[in-house]
N, C-alpha and C positions, 0 to 999 in steps of 0.2 A: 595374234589379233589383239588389238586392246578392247580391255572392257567396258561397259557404259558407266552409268551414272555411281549406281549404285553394283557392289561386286558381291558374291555370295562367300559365306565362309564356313569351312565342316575342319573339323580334329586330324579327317586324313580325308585332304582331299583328290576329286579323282584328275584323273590328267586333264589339263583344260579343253572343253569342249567333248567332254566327255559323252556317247549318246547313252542314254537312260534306258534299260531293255522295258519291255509293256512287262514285264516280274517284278522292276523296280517300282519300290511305294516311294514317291517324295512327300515329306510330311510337308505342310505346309509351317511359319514359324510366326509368329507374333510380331506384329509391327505395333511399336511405341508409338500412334499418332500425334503425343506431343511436339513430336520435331518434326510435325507438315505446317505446326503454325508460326505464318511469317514474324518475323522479329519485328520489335517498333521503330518505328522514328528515331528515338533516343539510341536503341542498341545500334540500328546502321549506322550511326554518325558515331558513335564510340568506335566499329569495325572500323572504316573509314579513317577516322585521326590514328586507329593502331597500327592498322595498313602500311601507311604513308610515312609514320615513326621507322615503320621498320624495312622503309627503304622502296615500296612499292606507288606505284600512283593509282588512286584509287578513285572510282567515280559511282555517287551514287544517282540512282535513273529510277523514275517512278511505274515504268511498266515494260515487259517485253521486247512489244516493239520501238522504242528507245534503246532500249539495248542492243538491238538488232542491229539499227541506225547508226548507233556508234560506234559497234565493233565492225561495219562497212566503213565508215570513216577513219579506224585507226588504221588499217589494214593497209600493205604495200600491197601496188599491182605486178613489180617486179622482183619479186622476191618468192620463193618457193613457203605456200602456207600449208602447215599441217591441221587437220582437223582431228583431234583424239574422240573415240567414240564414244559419243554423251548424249543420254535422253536431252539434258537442259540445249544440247545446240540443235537438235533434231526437232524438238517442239516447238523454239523459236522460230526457226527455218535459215536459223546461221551457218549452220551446216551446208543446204543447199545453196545459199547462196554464195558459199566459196567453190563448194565442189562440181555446181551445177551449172552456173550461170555464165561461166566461161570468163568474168570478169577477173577471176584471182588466178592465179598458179598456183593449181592444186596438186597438194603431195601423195592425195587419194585418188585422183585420174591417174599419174602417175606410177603407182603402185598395182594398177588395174591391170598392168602389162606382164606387171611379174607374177609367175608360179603362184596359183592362192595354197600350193601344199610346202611351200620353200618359204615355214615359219622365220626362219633365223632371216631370209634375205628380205622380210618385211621389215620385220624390227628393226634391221640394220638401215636400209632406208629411212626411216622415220625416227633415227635416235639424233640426229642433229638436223633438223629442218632451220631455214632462215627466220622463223616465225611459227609457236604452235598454238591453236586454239582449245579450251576444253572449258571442264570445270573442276573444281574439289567437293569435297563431302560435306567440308564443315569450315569456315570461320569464328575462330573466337573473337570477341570483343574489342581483346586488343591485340588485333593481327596476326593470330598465327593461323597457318593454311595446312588443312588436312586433307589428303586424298589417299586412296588404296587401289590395290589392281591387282587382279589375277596372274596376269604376267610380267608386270611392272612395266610394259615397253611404253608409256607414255610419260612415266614416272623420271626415268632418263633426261629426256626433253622440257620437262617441268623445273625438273631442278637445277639443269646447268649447258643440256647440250642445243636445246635452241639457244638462237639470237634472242628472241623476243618471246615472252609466253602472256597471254591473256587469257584469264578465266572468268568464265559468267556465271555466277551465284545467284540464286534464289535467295529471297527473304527467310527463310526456313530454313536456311542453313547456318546461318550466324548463331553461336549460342553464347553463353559468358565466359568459357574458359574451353583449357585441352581435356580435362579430365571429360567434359560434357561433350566434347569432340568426339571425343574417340566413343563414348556410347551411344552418341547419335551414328556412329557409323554400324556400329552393331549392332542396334536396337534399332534405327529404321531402313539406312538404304543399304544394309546386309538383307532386310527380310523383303523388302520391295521386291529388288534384282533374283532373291534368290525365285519370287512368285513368277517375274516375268521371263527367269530360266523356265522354272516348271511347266507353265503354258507350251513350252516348243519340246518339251523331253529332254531339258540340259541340266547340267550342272556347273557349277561355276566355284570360285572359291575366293577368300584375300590371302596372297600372295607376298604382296609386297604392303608396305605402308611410306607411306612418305610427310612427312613433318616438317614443312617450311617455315620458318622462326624468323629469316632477315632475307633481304634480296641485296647480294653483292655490289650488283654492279648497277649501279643508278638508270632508269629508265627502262629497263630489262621488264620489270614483272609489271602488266598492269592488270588489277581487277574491277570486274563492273558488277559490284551492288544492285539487284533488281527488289523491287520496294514487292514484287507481287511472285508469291511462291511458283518457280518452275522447278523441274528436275526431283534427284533422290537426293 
């Protein structure tokens, strides 16, 4: 299964989806709330022109449902769409509106058929969809794109094996560089995800990391900038 927004991460983690027995204590961890506050004007338009330098097209949108709106407008109808599992598409409702509304060809109706205990033959569907949707953790300033996952199986499609990937960012995730990247992924939607495992008795971990620096092939990656903090 891929993981959401934010992924949790331990020294030795336990097998994903691990269930927690009522003996186990999950501590809770510190969340740095500096990186829930959305980035300025001036910082998305730096993300933005770094984005686009580095091969991406990039749009920046003053609120959610704009965002919403356009990623129904970029979207084919005949083309198989993957939705990676992300609070930011789920609080939108970009989620439901590919997977629900009967409007797109969805790779998670699709996946509905198959075995939910036949891990590998999930992943294996969804590692090259014609189009995937999601999000990353963190944008630096000048375009580089960070995301992490427990089992990486999104991370695949992100990088190379979709056609097409579009991710929707929150204002709060842009920061000035990677080194602030990578501890806003530790420091806040490490401890987010790991609270909204604990809530169900789960455990989660970062498995994979993935570090997108340029997009190959022109037209391929587009991200949408949202001016108003969603997601981890």
């Amino acid at each position: 299964m891929v993981p959401h927004d934010g992924v949790s991460y331990q020294s030795e983690p336990p097998s994903k989806g691990t269930q927690v027995t009522a003996e186990t204590v999950i501590e809770p961890i510190p969340v740095d709330e500096s990186f829930a506050v959305p980035a300025t004007g001036e910082q998305l338009s730096r993300a933005a022109k770094g984005l686009a330098e580095r091969g991406y097209t990039a749009h920046v949108v003053d609120t959610v449902a704009d965002a919403r709106a356009l990623v129904r407008d970029l979207l084919p109808r005949d083309k198989a769409v993957f939705t990676a599992a992300s609070e930011t598409l789920r609080i939108s409702g970009i989620q439901a509106d590919i997977d629900e509304s009967g409007e797109f060809r969805s790779m998670r109706t699709e996946l509905s058929d198959v075995d939910p205990t036949d891990i590998r033959a999930q992943i294996s569907m969804g590692a090259s969809p014609d189009v995937i949707v999601g999000s990353v953790h963190a944008v630096t300033e000048d375009g580089v794109l960070v995301a992490v996952s427990a089992s990486g199986s999104q991370l695949g499609p992100y990088a190379a094996g979709a056609e097409r990937a579009v991710w929707v960012v929150g204002a709060q995730k842009v920061v000035p560089d990677l080194d602030t990247a990578l501890r806003r992924v530790r420091d806040y939607s490490y401890p987010r995800e790991h609270d909204r495992h604990r809530a169900k008795g789960m455990a989660s971990f970062i498995g994979k990391l993935l570090i997108m620096e340029r997009e190959f092939l022109p037209g391929r990656g587009t991200v949408v900038l949202v001016r108003e903090e969603i997601g981890f």
